[in-house]
MISEVO-444432 format. One record per residue: residue in three letters; chain; x, y, z of N, C-alpha, C in turn. Coordinates in steps of 0.05 Angstrom, whole numbers. Each point is the difference from the previous one (the first is absolute). Layout:
BEGIN
  type  mol  n_east  n_north    n_up  ca_east  ca_north   ca_up  c_east  c_north    c_up
   Ala    A       X        Y       Z        X         Y       Z       X        Y       Z
...
This chain:
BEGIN
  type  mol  n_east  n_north    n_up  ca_east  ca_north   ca_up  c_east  c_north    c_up
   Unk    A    3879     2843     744      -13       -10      25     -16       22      12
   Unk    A     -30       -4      11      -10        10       6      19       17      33
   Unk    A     -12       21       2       -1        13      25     -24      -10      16
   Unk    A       9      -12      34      -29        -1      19       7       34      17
   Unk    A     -26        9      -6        7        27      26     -16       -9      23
   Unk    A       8        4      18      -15        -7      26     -15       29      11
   Unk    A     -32      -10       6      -14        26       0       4       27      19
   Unk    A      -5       15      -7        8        17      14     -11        4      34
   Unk    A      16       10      19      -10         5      28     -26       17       0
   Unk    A     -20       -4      19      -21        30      -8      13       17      24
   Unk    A       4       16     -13        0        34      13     -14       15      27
   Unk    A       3       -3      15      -10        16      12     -17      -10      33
   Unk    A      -7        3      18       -3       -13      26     -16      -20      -2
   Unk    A      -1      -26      12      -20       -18      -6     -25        6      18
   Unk    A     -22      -12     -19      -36         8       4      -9      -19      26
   Unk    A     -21        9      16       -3        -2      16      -4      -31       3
   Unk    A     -10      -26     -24       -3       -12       7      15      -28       4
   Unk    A      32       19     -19       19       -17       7      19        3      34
   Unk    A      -3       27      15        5        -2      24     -16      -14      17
   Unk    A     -28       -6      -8      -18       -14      18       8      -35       2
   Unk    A      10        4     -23        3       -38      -5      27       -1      16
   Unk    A      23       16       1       21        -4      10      -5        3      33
   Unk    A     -14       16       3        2        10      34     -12      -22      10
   Unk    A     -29      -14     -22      -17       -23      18       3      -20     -19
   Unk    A      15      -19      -2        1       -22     -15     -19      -24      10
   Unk    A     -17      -15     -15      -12       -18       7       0      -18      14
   Unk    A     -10       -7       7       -4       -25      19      -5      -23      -1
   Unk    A      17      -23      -2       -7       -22      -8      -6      -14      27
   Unk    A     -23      -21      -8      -14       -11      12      30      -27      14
   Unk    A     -13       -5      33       19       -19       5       3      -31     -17
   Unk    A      10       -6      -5        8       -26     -10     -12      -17      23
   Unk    A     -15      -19      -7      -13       -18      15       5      -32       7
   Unk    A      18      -16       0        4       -25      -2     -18      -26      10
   Unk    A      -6      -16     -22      -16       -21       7     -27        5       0
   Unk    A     -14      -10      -7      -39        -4      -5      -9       11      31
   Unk    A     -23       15     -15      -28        13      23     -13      -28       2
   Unk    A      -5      -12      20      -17       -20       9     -25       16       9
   Unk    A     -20      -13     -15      -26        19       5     -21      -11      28
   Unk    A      -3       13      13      -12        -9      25     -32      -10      -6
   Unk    A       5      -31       9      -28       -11     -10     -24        0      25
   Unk    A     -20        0      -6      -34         6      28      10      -19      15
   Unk    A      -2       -1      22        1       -14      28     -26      -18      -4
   Unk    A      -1      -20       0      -16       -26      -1      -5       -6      26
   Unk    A     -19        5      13      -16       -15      28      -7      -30      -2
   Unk    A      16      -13       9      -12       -29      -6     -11      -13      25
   Unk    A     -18      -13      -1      -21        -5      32       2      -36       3
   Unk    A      20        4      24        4       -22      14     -24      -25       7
   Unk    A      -5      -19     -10      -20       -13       3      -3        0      38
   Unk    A     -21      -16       8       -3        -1      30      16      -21       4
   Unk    A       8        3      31       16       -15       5     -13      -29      18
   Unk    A      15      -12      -1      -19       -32      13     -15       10      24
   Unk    A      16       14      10      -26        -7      29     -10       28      -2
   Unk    A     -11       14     -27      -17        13       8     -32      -15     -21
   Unk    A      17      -14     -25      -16       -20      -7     -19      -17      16
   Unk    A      24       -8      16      -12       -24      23     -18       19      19
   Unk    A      -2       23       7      -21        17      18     -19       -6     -21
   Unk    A      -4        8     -25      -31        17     -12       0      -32      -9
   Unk    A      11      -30      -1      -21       -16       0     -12      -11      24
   Unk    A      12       13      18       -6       -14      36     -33       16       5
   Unk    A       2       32     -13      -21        13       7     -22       -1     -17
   Unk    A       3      -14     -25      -21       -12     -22     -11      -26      19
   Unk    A      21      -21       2      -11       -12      21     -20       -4      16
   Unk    A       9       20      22       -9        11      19     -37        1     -12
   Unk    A      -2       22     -17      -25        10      -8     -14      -25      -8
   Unk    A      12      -17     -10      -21       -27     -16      -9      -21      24
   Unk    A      25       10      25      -14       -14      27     -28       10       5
   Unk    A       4       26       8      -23        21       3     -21       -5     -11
   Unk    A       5       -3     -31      -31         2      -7     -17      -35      -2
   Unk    A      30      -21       4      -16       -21      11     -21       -9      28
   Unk    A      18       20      12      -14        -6      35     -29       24       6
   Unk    A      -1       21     -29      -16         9       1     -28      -14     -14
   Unk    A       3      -15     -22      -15       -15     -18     -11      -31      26
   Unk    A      17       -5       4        3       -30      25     -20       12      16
   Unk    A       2       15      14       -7        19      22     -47        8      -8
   Unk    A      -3        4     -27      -13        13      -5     -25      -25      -6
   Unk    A      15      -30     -12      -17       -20     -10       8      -19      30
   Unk    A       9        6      19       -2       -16      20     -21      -15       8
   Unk    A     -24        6      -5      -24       -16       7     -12       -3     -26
   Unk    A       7       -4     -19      -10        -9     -19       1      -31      -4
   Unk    A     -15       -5     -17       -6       -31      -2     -24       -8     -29
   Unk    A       7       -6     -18      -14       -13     -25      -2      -28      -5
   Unk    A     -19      -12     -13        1       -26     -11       3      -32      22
   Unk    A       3      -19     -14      -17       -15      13      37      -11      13
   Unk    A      20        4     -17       24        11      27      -5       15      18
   Unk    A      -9       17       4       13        15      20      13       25      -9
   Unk    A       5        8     -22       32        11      -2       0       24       4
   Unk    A      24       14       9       -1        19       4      22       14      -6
   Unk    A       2       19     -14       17        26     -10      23        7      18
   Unk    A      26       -2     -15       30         8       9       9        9     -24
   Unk    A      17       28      11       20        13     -24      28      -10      11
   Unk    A      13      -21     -24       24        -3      13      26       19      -8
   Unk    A      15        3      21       27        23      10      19      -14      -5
   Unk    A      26       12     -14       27       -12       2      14      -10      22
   Unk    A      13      -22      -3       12       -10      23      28       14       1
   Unk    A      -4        7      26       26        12      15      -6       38     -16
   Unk    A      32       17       1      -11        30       3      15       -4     -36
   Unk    A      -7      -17     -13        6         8     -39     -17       -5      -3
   Unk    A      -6       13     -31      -14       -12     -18      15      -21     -27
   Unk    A      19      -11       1       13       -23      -7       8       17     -28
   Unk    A       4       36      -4       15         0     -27     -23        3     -11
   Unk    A     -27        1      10      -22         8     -20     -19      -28      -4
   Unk    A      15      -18       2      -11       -22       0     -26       -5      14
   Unk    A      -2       12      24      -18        -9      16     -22       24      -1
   Unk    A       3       18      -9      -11        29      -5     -29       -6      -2
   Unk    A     -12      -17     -14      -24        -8      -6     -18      -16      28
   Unk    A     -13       10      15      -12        -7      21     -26      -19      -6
   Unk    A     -11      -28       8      -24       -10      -6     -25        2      17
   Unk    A     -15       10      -7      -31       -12      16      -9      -25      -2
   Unk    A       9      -13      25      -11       -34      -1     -22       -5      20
   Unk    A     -12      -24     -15      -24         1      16       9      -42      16
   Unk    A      10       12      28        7       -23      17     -26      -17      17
   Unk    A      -5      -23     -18      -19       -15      17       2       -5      24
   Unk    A     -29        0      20        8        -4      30      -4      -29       7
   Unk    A     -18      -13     -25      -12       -29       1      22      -16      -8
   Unk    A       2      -25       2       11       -20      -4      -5       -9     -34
   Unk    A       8       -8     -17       -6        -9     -32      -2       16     -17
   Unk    A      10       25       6       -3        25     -16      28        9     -12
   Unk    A      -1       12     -13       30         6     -13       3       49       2
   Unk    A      29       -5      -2        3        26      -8      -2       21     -21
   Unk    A     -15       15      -8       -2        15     -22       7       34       8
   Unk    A      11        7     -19        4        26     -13     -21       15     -11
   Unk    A     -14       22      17      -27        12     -11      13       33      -6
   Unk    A      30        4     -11        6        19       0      30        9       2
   Unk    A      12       23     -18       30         5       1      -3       27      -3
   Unk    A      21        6      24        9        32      17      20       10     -22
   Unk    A       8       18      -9       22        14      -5       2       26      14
   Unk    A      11        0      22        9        24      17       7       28     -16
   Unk    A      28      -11     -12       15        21     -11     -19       13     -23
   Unk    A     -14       -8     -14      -15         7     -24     -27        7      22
   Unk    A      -7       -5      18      -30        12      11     -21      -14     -12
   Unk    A       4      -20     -11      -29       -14      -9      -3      -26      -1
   Unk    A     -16      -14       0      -13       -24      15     -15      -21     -21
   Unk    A      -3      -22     -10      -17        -7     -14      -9      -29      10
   Unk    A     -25        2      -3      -18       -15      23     -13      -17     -22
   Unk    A      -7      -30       3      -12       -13     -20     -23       -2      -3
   Unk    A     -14       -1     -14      -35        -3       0      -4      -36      -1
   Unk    A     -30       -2       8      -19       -21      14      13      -18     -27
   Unk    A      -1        8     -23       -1       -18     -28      32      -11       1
   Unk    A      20       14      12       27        -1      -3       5      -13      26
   Unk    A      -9       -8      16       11       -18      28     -14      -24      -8
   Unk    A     -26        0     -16      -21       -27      -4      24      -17     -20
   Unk    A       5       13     -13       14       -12     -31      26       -5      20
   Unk    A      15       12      13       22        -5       3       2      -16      30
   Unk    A     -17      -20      11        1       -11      18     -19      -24     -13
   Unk    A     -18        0     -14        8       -24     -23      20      -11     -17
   Unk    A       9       12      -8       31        -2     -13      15      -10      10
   Unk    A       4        6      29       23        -3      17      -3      -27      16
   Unk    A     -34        3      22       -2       -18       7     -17      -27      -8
   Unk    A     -14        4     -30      -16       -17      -4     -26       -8      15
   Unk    A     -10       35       2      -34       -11      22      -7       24       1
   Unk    A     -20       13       0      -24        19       7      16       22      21
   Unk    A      -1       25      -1       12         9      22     -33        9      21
   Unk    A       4      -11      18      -13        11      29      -9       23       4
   Unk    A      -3       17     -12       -4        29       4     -13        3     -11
   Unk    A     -32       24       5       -8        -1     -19       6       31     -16
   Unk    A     -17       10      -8        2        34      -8      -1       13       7
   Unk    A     -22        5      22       -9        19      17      26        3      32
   Unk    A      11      -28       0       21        -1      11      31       10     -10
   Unk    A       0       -1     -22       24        19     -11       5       21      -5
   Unk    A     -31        6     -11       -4        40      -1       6        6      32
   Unk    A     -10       -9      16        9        20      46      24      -14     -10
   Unk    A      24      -16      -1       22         3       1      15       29     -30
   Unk    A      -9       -2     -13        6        19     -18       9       31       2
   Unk    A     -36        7      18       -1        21      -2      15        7      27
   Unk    A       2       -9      17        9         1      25      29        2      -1
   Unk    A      16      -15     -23       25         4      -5      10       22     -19
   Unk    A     -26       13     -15        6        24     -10      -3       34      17
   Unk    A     -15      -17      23       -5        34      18      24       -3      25
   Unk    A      21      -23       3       12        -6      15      34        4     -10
   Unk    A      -2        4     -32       18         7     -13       6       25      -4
   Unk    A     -27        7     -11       -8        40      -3      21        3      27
   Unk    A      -6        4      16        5         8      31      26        1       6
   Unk    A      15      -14     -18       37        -6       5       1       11     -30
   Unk    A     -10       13     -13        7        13     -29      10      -15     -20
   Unk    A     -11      -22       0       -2       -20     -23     -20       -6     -10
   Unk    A       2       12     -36      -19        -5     -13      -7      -27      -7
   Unk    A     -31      -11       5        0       -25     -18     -23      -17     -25
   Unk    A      16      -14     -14      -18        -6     -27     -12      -29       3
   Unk    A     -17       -8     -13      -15       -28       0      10       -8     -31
   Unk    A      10      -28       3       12       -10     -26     -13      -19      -3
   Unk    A      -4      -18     -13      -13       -27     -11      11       -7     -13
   Unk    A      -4      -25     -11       21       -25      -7      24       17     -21
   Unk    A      19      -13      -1       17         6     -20      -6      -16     -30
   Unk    A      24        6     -12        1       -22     -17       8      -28       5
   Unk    A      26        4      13       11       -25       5     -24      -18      14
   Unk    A     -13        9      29      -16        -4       6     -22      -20      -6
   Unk    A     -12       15     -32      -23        -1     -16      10      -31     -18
   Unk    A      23       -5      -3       15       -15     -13      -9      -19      13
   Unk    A      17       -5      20       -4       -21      21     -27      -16       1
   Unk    A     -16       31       1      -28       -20       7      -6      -16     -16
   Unk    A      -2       19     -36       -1       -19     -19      16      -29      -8
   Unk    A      21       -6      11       17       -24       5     -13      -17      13
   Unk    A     -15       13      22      -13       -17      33     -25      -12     -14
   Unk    A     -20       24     -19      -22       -13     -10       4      -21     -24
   Unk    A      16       11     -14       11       -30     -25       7      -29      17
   Unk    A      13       10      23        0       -26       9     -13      -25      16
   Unk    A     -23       30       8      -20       -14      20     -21      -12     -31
   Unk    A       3        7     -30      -21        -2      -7      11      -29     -18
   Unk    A      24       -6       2       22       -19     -11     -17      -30      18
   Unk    A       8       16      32       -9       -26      14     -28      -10       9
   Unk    A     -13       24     -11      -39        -9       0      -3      -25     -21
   Unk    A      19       12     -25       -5       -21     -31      10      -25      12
   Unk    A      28       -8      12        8       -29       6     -17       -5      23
   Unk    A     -14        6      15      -13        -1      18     -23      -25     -12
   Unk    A     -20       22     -24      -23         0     -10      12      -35     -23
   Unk    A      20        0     -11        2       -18     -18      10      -32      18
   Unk    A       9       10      28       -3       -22      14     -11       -8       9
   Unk    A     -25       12      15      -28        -9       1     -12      -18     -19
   Unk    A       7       15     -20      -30       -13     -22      27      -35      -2
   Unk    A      26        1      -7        6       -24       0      -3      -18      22
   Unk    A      -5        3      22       -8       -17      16     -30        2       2
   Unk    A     -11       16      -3      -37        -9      -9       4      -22     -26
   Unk    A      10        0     -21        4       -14     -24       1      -35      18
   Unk    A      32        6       1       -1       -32      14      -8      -11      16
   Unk    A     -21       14      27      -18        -5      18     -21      -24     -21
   Unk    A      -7       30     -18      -28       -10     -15      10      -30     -16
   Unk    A      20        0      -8       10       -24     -17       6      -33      20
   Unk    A       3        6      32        6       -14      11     -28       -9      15
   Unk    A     -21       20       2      -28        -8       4     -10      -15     -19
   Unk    A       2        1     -24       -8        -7     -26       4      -31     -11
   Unk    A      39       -2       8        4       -25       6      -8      -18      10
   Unk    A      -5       13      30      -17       -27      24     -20       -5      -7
   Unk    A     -10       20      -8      -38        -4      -9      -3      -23     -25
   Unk    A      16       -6     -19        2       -10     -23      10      -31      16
């Protein structure tokens, strides 16, 4: 059987770097229990407005579309076109809303002062957007045939002084404005109005000639 020797002691004072380890033994780190929860960015989140400050900034939108009605009202006060009468109003929201946006869109109507005349629309406000679009002579002609079935009263020279008068009266309250002419839908229409006016020239024309026919056949008779 083998001999184990167990190694020998070393000899002699121990080296400096085994007194260092003994005098300063290491340091273990503290023991930590349970997870680092990592601190996440602070999120600012922005409270929508509250009702009645809503209800202020549509009272004071409002407000402004009063303003620039009684300034427009104010400016065509003595105005007067056509063989109505009519005369120029920007209409204002009733009461201090604008109904949710709904009503946001302001009209330029032209209110007859005569008797047998009707109401037309020579124009639409948009406040909030600053700009204005005003119809041309070709786009009130077409669209008051359409509507009312007759010639409109006005002539050209009469719609350009309402026009321009509503574009330097607009400038002035900082609303830009454009001249539009017929649309499509519009343009549609008419073409419907003339197919039909040209529908009832033909039965018109083919009823004539049948009662010329049997006139002539009933003259023809007696004479015989």
């Amino acid at each position: 059987m083998e001999k184990f020797e167990l190694p020998e002691e070393p000899s002699g004072p121990p080296s400096d770097e085994v007194r260092d380890a003994v005098a300063h033994p290491p340091v273990r780190p503290p023991s930590v229990s349970g997870t680092v929860k990592k601190e996440e960015p602070s999120v600012v989140v922005k409270k929508p407005p509250e009702p009645q400050d809503a209800a202020a900034l549509r009272t004071r939108l409002a407000a402004k579309f009063v303003d620039l009605a009684a300034d427009v009202n104010d400016a065509f006060s003595e105005f007067s076109i056509g063989a109505g009468a009519w005369a120029a109003e920007l209409t204002a929201p009733q009461g201090m809303s604008t109904g949710g946006g709904k009503q946001a869109l302001q009209h330029l109507r032209l209110r007859p002062r005569r008797p047998g005349y009707s109401v037309m629309v020579g124009g639409i406000v948009n406040q909030v957007d600053k700009h204005a679009e005003l119809r041309d002579y070709a786009h009130m002609c077409m669209m008051h045939e359409v509507r009312f079935r007759r010639r409109l009263e006005i002539t050209a020279n009469e719609w350009e002084q309402f026009l321009r008068k509503a574009e330097v009266v607009l400038e002035k309250s900082g609303v830009e404005s454009t001249r539009v002419g017929p649309d499509k839908e519009l343009l549609e229409q008419r073409a419907q109005l003339t197919r039909a006016y040209k529908i009832a020239a033909a039965v018109l024309v083919t009823l004539l000639i049948l009662i010329a026919i049997v006139a002539w056949r009933i003259v023809v008779s007696e004479s015989s």
